[in-house]
Steps between C-alpha positions, in 0.01 A plus 500: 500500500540657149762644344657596163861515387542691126796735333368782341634504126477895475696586808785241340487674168557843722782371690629324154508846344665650789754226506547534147635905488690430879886613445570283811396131397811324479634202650627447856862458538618159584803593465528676840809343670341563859173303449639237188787322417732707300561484056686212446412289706419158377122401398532200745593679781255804412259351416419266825578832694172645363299194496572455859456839630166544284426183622446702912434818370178520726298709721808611630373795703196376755272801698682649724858311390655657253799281308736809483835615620798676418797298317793771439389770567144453265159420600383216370106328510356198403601295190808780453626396854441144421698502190772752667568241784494250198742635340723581828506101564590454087827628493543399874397110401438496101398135528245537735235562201600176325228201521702293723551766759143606496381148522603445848439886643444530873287690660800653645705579183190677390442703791883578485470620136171696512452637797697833673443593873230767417357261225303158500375325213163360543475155495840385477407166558290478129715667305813233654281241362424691196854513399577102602211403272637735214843347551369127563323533154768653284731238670333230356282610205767675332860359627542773751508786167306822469592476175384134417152625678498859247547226226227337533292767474563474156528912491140539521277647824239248438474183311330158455546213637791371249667834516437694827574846603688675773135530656424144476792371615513707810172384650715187665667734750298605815544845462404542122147327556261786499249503257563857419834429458674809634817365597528328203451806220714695791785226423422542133522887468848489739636251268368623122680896675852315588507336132466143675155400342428582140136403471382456133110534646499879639120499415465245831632730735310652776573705802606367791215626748605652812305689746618839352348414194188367687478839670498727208299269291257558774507918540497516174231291396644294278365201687165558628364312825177504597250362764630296845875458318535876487370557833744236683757744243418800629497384857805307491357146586699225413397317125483153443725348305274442228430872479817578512611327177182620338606862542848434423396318152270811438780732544739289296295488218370905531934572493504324203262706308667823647813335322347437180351835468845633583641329247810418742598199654326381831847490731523867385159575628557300840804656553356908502195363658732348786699816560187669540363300730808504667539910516152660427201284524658391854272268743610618834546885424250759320558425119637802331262509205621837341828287415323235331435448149122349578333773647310577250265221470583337842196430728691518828682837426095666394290321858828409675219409824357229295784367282841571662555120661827295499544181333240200601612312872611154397872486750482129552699362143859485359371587181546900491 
């Protein structure tokens, strides 16, 4: 069957120019002492702390099974709660983060750490092994340091093969493999916000894709789909995997563009685009469209019955 995959380069100078006058593009706070580990904390310690919990920050919530529940008195849902209960076990075991720990991680001391009575993380059993093979690595590739493995990323996001980047060298762990790399520019943009990673190579950023950015990319027709792709789309059949990373690449690169005709940097633009997804341009409720900034060119808010679908169906992965 035939299909076509393309970003359209006037809707991204559109969004650019709305990005470009919006009072509320700033960076997210990763400073928030509920979610992250607090100022002062040491880069080593910090730093493995984010590149572990980045490292299972997946398809959290499944149909039907939402990853939510209240810790003090707040509601919490999906990567928030994950990084709340995170944090909970930090200052209850501070060394359970460190690449020895995480090396030999149980099944059980991950169920223990992540999961609540009204709350189970989907499977627990990949994202155990996720975090051995992270610990394994840094173990022996870089003498059991965070900071030994930040090194020799010779404070660059990508490289060549004398002098690598973060990007490069995080394609040995399991769960940095994608070849979209979301986890990895997630892990990036966490560390460049804390001060930890000071990349001299800005221009090589990208946005980590998730399937909020997916979504609006989508309704607003950023990315356009067309033929048997955007039927299995609309209907909600599951993607091959091959399709999947095809759409993801398109609406990496069409992000891009939206930051370069912003003028702003691409974690800036991820991180508005994410709240939205998040709060307005919702996939289980009715979007509310009169709070969003895209309505004016947006293709799903103008023939909502034949462009208001959720992100593509591809739940079988670790990779976002």
């Amino acid at each position: 069957m035939s299909w076509e995959v393309k970003l359209d380069t006037c809707r991204a100078r559109y969004m650019g120019e709305v990005l470009k006058t919006t009072a509320s593009l700033k960076e997210m706070n990763l400073f928030n002492e509920d979610l992250y580990p607090p100022k002062g904390v040491d880069a080593e310690i910090a730093g493995m702390y984010f590149m572990a919990l980045v490292s299972i920050d997946h398809r959290l919530s499944r149909p039907g099974r939402p990853y939510e529940d209240v810790v003090c008195g707040k509601l919490y849902h999906g990567s928030d709660l994950l990084y709340r209960l995170a944090m909970a076990k930090f200052y209850e075991d501070p060394d359970f983060f460190t690449p020895q720990r995480l090396s030999s991680i149980t099944l059980s001391d991950f169920c223990k750490a992540f999961n609540t009575s009204r709350a189970k993380v989907p499977d627990p059993e990949v994202r155990a092994a996720l975090l051995r093979d992270l610990g394994y690595k840094i173990v022996r590739l870089h003498n059991s340091s965070f900071n030994e493995f930040l090194k020799a990323s010779n404070e660059r996001i990508r490289g060549t093969l004398s002098k690598p980047g973060i990007v490069d060298n995080l394609r040995v762990f399991r769960a940095y493999e994608d070849p979209v790399e979301k986890k990895s520019f997630l892990l990036v943009k966490f560390l460049k916000a804390r001060g930890i990673f000071k990349p001299i190579d800005l221009e090589n950023m990208e946005v980590p894709v998730d399937n909020h950015l997916v979504r609006i990319a989508y309704r607003t027709g950023l990315v356009v789909v067309q033929g048997d792709l955007w039927r299995k789309i609309y209907l909600c059949e599951e993607v091959a995997q091959s399709e999947d990373t095809l759409l993801r690449l398109t609406v990496r690169q069409a992000y891009k563009l939206v930051a370069l005709e912003a003028g702003v940097y691409v974690g800036l633009v991820d991180d508005y685009l994410w709240n939205t997804g998040r709060t307005i341009c919702t996939r289980e409720r009715k979007p509310e469209c009169s709070k969003c900034s895209f309505n004016g060119f947006c293709r799903a808010f103008k023939e909502p019955g034949k462009y208001m679908v959720s992100e593509h169906n591809y739940l079988n992965t670790w990779y976002y």
